[in-house]
TIMAR-436568 format. One line per field, with one value per residue (C-alpha): residue number from 1; x, y, z. Coordinates in Angstrom, 3 decimals. Layout:
N
k = [NUM | ...]
u = [X | ...]
v = [Y | ...]
w = [Z | ...]
END
This chain:
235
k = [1 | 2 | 3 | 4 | 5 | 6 | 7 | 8 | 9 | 10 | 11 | 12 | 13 | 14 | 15 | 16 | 17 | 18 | 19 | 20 | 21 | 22 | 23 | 24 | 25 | 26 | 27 | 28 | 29 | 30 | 31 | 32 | 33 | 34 | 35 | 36 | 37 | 38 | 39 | 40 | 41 | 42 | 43 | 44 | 45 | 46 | 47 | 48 | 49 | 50 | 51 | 52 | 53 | 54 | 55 | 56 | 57 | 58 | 59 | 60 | 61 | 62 | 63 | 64 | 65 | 66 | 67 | 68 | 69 | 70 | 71 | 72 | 73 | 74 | 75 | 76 | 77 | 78 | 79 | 80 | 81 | 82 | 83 | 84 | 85 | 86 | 87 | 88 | 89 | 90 | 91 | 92 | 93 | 94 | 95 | 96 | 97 | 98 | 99 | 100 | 101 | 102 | 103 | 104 | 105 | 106 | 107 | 108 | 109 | 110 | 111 | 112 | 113 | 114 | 115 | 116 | 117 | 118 | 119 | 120 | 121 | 122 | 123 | 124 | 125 | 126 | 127 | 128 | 129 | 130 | 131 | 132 | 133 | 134 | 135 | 136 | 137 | 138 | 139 | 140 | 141 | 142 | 143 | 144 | 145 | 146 | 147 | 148 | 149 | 150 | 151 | 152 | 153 | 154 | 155 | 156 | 157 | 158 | 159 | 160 | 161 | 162 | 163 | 164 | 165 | 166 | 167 | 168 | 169 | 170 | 171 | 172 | 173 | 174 | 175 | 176 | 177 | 178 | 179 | 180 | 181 | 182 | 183 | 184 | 185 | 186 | 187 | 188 | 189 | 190 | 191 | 192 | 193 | 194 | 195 | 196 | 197 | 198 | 199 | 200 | 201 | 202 | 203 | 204 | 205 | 206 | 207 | 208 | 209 | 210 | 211 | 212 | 213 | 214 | 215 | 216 | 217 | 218 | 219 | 220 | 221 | 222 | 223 | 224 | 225 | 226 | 227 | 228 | 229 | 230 | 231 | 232 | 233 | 234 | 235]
u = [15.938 | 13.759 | 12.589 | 9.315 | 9.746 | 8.388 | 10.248 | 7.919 | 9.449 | 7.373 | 8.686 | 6.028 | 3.395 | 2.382 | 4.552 | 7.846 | 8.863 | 12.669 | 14.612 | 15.639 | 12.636 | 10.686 | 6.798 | 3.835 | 0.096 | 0.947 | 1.343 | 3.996 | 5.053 | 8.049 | 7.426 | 10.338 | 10.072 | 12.385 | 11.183 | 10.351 | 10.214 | 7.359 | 6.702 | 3.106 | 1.712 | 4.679 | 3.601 | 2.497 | 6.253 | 8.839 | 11.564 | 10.449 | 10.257 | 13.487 | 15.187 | 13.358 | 14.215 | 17.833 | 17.383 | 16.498 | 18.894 | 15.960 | 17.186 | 14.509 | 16.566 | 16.182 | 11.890 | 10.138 | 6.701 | 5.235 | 1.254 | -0.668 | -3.992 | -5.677 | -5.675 | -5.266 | -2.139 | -0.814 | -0.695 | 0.781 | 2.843 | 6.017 | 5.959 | 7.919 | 10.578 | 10.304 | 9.723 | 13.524 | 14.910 | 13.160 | 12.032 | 9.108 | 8.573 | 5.225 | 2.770 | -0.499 | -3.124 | -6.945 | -8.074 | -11.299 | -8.657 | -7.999 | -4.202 | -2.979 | -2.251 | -0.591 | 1.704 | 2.560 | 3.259 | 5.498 | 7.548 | 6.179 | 4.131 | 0.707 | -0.689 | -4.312 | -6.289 | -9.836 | -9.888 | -7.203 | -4.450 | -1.352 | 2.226 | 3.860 | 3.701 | 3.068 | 2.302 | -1.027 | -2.724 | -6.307 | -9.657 | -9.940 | -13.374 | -15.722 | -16.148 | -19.881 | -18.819 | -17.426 | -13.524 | -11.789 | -9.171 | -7.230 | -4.707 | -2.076 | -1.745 | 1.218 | 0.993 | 4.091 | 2.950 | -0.790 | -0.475 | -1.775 | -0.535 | -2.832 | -1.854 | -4.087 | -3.738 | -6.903 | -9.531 | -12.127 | -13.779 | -14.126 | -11.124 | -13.387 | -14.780 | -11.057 | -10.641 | -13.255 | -12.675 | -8.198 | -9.935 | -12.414 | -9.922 | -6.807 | -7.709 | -5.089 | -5.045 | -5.567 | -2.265 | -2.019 | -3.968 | -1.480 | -1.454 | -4.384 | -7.787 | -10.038 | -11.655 | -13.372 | -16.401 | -16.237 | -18.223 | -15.654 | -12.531 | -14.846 | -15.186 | -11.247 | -10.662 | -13.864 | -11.506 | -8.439 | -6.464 | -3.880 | -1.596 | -3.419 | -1.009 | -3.475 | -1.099 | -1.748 | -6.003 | -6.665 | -7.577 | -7.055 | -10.486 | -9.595 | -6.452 | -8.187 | -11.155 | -8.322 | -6.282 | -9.805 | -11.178 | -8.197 | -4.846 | -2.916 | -3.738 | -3.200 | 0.373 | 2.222 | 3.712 | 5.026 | 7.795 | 10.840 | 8.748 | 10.781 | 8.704 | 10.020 | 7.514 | 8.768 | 6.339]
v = [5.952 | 4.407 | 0.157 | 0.892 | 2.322 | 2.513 | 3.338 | 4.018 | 4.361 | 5.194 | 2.579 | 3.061 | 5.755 | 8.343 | 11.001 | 11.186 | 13.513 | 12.564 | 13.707 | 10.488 | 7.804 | 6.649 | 6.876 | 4.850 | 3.862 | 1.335 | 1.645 | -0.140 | 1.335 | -0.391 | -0.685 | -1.265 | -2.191 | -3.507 | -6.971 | -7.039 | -5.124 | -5.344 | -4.842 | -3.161 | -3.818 | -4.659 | -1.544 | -2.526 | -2.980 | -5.188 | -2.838 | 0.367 | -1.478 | -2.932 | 0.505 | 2.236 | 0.533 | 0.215 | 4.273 | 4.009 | 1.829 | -1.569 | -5.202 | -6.897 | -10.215 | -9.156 | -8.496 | -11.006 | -10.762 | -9.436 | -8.020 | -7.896 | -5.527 | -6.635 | -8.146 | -5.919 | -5.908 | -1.924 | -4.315 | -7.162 | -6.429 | -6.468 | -10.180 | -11.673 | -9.505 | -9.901 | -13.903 | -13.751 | -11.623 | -13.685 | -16.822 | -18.461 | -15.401 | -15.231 | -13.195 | -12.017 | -11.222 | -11.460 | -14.646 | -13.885 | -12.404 | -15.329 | -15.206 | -18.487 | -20.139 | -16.997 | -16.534 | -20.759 | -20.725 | -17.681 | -20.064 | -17.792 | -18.737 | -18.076 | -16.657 | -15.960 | -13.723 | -13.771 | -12.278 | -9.977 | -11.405 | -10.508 | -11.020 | -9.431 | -8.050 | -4.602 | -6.172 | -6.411 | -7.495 | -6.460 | -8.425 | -8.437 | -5.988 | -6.627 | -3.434 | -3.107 | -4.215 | -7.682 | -6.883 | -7.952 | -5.982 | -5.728 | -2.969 | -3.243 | -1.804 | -1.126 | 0.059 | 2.235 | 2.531 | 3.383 | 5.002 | 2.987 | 3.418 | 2.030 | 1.189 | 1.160 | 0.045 | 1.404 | 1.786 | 0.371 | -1.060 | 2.666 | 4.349 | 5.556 | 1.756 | 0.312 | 2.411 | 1.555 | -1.855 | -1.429 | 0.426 | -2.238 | -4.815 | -3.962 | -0.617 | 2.201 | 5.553 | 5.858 | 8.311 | 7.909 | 7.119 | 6.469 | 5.353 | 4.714 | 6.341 | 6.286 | 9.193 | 9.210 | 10.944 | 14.256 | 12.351 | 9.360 | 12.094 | 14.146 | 10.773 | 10.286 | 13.367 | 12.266 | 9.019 | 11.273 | 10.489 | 13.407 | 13.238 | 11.753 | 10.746 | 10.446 | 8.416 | 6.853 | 6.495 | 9.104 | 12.011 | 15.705 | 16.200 | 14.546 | 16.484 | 20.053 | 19.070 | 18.146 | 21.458 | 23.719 | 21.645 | 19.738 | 21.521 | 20.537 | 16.788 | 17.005 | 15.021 | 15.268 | 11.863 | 10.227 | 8.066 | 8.575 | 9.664 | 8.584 | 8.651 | 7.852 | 7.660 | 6.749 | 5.987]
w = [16.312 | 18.967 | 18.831 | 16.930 | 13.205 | 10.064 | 6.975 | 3.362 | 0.528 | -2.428 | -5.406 | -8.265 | -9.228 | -12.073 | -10.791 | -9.120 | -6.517 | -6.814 | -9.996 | -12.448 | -11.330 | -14.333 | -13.394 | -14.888 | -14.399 | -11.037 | -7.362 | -5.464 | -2.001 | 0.320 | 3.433 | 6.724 | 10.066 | 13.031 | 12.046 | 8.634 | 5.053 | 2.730 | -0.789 | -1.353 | -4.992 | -7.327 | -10.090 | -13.836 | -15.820 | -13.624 | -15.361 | -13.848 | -10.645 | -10.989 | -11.773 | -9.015 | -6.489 | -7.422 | -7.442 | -4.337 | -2.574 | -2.129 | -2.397 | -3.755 | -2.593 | 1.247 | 1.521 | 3.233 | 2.239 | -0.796 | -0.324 | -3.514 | -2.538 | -5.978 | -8.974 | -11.675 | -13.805 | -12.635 | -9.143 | -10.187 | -13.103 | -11.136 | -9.480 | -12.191 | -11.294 | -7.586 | -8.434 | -9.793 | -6.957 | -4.267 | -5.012 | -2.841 | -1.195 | 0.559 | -1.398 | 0.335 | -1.689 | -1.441 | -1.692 | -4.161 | -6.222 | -8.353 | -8.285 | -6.780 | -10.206 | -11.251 | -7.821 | -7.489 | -11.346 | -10.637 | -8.041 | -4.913 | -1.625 | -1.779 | 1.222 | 0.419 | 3.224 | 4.025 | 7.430 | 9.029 | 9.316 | 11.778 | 10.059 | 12.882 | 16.069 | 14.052 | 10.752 | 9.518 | 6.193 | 6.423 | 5.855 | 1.544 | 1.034 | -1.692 | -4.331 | -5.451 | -8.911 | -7.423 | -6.956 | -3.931 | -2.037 | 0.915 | 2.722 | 4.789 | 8.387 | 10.227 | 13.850 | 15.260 | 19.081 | 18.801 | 15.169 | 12.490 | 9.033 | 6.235 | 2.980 | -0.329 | -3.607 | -4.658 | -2.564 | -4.959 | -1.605 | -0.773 | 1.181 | 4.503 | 4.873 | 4.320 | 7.139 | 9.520 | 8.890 | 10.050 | 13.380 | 13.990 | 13.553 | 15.119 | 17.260 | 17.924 | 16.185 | 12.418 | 11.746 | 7.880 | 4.643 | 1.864 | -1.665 | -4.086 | -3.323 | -6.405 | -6.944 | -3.276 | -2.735 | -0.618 | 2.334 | 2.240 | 2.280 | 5.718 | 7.245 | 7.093 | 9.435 | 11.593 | 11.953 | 12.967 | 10.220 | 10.281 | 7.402 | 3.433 | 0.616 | -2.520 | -5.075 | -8.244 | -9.659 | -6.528 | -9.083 | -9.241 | -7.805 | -4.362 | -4.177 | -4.790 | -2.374 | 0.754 | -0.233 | 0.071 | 3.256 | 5.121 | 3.988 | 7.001 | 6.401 | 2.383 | 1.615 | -1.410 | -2.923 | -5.815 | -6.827 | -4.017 | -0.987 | 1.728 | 4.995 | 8.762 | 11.492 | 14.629 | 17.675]
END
């Protein structure tokens, strides 16, 4: 394995692609590099996080940085659990959001984020988006060499614009689109591929619709995932 690596690990989602993980309505995706590992979304039930990641071999004593891309409670449900695993760990999170009270009650670092915001030298938690209905939410980016790796929790910002906004902002090569989507509209999945995204993981509130319209148009880009995808991209 080469100096510049990423390591995904799928924690919590509605289905599982590895036999004996419990699934639910949440998201939470680990995320490793050379210098850091990250806990995307902490899932809605801190015991299905808890056994899931015991599954699948995570110490939730050894992350350094939990990123919370919303507020909703299929997001956040989990950071009780990771409170008592890793006390005043930072938690990013966007900073509309209205989760400061909740994360410093919890015993954990707030780290709101207004504007990108570089964590480390291939870490990045993105600018937090406003959804038409007044939600705030952020992704996280990871660049292995000139790939870029973004992370959603749900998109409700719209997935193509989350994406536009990690190009503008940190530049490279948009590789892969993973986790929550929300029901995109066919335009928003066409403008993906116009970015050059090559490989999509819908997970979680993406909906069977976005997975049947990538399998007719994009099959070669169309990902399966679930709870236990274990991805390695090297650069």
């Amino acid at each position: 394995m080469n100096n510049e690596w990423l390591k995904l690990l799928v924690v919590v989602d509605n289905r599982a692609v590895r036999h004996g993980l419990r699934t639910s309505w949440g998201l939470s995706i680990y995320a490793e590099t050379p210098s850091v590992r990250i806990l995307f979304d902490t899932g809605d039930d801190p015991m299905i996080l808890e056994y899931n990641a015991k599954a699948l071999g995570i110490d939730l004593s050894n992350i350094n940085a939990v990123v919370i891309s919303h507020g909703h409670a299929d997001h956040t449900g989990g950071l009780v659990l990771v409170a008592e695993y890793r006390p005043g760990v930072r938690v990013y999170y966007p900073s509309h959001a209205g989760l400061e009270d909740y994360v410093v009650g919890l015993g954990l670092t707030p780290c709101p984020v207004s504007l990108t915001t570089k964590v480390t030298k291939e870490v990045y938690v993105m600018s937090e988006m406003r959804a038409s209905f007044g939600l705030w939410e952020l992704g996280l980016v990871i660049r292995i060499g000139r790939k870029l790796v973004l992370i959603c929790g749900c998109s409700h910002p719209g997935v193509d614009k989350m994406a536009e906004r990690a190009l503008e902002d940190i530049g490279g090569d948009l590789y892969m689109v993973i986790g929550g989507l929300h029901m995109p509209s066919s335009k928003a999945l066409d403008r993906l591929i116009e970015l050059g995204v090559q490989e999509i993981y819908p997970l979680h509130c993406s909906g069977y619709d976005t997975i049947r319209y990538l399998r007719r148009r994009y099959p070669e880009r169309l990902r399966t995932g679930g709870c236990g995808l274990d991805i390695l991209i090297e650069a």
